[in-house]
C-alpha positions as CSV (number, residue, x, y, z in Angstrom):
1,X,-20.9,-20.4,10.8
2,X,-17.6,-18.6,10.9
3,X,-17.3,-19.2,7.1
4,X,-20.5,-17.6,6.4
5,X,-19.6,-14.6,8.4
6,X,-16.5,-14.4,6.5
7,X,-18.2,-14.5,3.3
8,X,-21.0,-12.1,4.0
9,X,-18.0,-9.6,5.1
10,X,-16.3,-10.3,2.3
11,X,-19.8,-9.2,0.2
12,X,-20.7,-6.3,2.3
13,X,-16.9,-5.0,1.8
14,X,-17.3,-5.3,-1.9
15,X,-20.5,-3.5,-2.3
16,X,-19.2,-0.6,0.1
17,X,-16.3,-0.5,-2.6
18,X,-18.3,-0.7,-5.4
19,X,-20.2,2.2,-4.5
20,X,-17.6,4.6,-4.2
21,X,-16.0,3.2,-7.2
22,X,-19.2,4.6,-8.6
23,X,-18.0,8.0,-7.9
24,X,-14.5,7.6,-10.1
25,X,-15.1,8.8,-13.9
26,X,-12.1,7.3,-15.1
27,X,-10.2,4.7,-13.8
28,X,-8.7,3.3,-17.2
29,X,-6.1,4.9,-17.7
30,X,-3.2,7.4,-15.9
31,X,-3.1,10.8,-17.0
32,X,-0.2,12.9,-17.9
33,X,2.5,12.9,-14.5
34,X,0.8,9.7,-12.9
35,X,2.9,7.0,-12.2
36,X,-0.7,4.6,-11.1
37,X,-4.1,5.5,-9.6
38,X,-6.3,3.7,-7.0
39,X,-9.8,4.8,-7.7
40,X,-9.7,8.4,-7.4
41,X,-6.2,8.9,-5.6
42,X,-3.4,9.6,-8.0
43,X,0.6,8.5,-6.9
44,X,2.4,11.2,-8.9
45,X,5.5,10.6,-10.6
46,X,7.0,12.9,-8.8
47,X,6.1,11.3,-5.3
48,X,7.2,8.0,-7.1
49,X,10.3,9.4,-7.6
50,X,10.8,11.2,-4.1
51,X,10.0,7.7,-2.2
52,X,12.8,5.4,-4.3
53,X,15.8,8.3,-3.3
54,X,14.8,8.1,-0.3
55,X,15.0,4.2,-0.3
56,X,18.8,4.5,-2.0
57,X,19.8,7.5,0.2
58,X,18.5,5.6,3.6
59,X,20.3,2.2,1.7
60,X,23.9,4.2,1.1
61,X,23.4,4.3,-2.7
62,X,23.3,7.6,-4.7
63,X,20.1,9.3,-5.7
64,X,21.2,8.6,-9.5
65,X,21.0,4.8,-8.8
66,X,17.4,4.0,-9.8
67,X,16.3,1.5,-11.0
68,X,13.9,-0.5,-12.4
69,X,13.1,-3.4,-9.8
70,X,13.4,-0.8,-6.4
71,X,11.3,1.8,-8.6
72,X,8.5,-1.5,-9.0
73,X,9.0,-1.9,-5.5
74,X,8.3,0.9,-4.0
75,X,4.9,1.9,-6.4
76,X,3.6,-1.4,-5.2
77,X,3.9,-0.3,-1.7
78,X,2.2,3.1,-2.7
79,X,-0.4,1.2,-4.1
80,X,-0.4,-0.7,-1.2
81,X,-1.0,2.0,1.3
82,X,-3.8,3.7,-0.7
83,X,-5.7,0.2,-0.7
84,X,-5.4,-0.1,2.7
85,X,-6.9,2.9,3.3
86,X,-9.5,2.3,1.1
87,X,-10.1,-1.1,3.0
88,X,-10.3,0.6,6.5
89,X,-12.5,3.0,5.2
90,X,-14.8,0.8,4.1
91,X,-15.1,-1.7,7.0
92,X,-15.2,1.7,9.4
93,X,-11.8,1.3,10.6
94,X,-9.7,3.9,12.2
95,X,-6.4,4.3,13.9
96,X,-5.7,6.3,16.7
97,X,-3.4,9.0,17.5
98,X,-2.3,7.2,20.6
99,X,-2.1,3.8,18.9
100,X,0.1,5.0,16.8
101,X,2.4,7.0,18.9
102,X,2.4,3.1,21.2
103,X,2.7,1.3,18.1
104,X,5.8,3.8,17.6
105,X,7.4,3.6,20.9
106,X,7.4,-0.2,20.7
107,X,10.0,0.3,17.7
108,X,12.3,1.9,19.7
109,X,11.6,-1.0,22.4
110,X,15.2,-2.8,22.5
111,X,17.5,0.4,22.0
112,X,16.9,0.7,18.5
113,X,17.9,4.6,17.5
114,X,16.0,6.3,14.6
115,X,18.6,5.4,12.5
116,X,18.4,2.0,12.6
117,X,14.9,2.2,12.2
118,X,15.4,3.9,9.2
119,X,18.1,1.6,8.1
120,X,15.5,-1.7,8.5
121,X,12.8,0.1,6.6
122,X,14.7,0.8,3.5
123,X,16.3,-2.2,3.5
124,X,12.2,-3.3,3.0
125,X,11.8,-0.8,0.7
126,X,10.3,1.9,2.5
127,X,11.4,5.3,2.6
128,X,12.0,6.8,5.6
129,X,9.6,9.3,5.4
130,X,6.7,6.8,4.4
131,X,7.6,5.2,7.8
132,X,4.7,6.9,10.2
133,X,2.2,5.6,7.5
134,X,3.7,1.9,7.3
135,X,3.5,2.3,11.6
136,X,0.0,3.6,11.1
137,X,-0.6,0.7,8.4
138,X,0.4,-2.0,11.3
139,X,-2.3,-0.4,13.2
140,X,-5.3,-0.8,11.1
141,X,-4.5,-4.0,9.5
142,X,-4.8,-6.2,12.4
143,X,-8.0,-4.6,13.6
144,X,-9.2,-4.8,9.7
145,X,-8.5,-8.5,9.9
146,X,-10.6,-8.9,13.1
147,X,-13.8,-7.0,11.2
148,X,-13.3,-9.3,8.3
149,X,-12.8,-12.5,10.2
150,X,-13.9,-12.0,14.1
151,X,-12.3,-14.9,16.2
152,X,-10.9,-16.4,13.3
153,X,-7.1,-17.7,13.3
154,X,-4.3,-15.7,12.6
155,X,-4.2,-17.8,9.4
156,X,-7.9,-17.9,8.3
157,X,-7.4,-13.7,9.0
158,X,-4.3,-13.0,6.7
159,X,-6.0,-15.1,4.0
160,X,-9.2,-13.4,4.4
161,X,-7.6,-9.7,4.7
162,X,-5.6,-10.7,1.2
163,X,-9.0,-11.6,-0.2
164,X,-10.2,-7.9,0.5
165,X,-7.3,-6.3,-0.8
166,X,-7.6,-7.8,-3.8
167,X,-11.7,-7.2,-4.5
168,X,-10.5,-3.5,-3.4
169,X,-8.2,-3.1,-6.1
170,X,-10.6,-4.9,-8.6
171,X,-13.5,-2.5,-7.2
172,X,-11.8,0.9,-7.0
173,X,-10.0,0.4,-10.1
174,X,-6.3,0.7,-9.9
175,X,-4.2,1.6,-13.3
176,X,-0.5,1.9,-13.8
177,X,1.9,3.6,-16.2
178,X,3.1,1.0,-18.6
179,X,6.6,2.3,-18.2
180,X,6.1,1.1,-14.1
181,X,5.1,-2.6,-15.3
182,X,1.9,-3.8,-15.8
183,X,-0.6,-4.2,-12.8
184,X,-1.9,-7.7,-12.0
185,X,-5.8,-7.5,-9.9
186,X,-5.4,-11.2,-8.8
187,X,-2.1,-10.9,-6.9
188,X,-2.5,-7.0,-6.6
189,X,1.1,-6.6,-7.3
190,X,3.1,-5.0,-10.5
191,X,4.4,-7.2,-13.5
192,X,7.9,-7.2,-14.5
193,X,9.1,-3.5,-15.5
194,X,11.1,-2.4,-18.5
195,X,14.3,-3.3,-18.0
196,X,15.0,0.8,-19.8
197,X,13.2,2.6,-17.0
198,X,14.1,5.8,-16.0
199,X,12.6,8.4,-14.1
200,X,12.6,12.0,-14.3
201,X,13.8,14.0,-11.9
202,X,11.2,15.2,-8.8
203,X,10.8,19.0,-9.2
């Protein structure tokens, strides 16, 4: 029985999707300044561009240091974000302010000092200033999960939750500069980049 509740999720997820992909005129291709879009969000270049400095900065490296493989990186996780908002959206799922100032405090649970929180997430490839959305992102998912899969295991949840992801991507539509790498629906995650990338400068 759980199985079919899964699966009707699952199908009630994608035709939510599939509506508001509906209201996306063009989804096959970025236009001029886009480094990818997810339905109708665009992740500008420039913002692109911001994020990975802020990765090498946090990391010890110098701005100028870019490359290819932290610059796939970190659009992935933009991409990321935007699906997951996507994905709460459509299952009605919300975080709160308070769950997200607890889910905060419990970071610094232990003595750990901004910096070092900083320090962890860029070693994961976020920038510190993408890290209140990565603490609001650990809110929704697991309540996400638990529309999806209600009293499933953690296991059965993750693989379920993965499953939306990926008919999110698929429904909204998500496109990607070909000088970023080329974007993959199944795994939702970005193909091997030029190995000649470079990025302009943000403004």
């Amino acid at each position: 029985m759980k199985r079919r509740t899964r699966a009707v999720s699952v199908a009630l997820l994608a035709a939510s999707l599939a509506a508001t992909s509906l209201l996306v005129s063009a989804c096959g291709s970025t236009s001029a300044g886009s480094a990818a879009t997810v339905g109708p969000d665009v992740i500008s270049e420039t913002q692109l561009t911001e994020w990975v400095e802020g990765v090498l900065i946090a990391t010890g490296k110098a701005p100028a240091a870019i490359n290819a493989q932290v610059t796939s990186n970190s659009l992935n996780l933009l991409i990321y974000l935007d699906l997951l908002d996507a994905l709460a959206s459509a299952v009605g799922v919300t975080a709160s302010q308070g769950e997200i100032d607890a889910a905060e405090q419990s970071l610094n649970q232990g003595g750990a000092t901004e910096a070092d929180i900083e320090a962890s997430a860029a070693q994961a490839g976020i920038a510190p200033a993408a890290i209140p959305a990565f603490i609001r992102a650990n809110v929704l998912t697991p309540k996400i999960q638990e529309v999806l899969a209600p009293g499933a295991t953690a296991e059965q949840q993750q693989s379920i939750f993965q499953q939306a992801l990926v008919t999110a991507a698929n429904e909204l539509g998500v496109t990607v500069n070909p000088r970023y790498g080329s974007w993959s629906p199944d795994s939702i995650q970005l193909g091997a980049p030029p190995s000649d990338l470079s990025i302009p400068p943000a403004d």
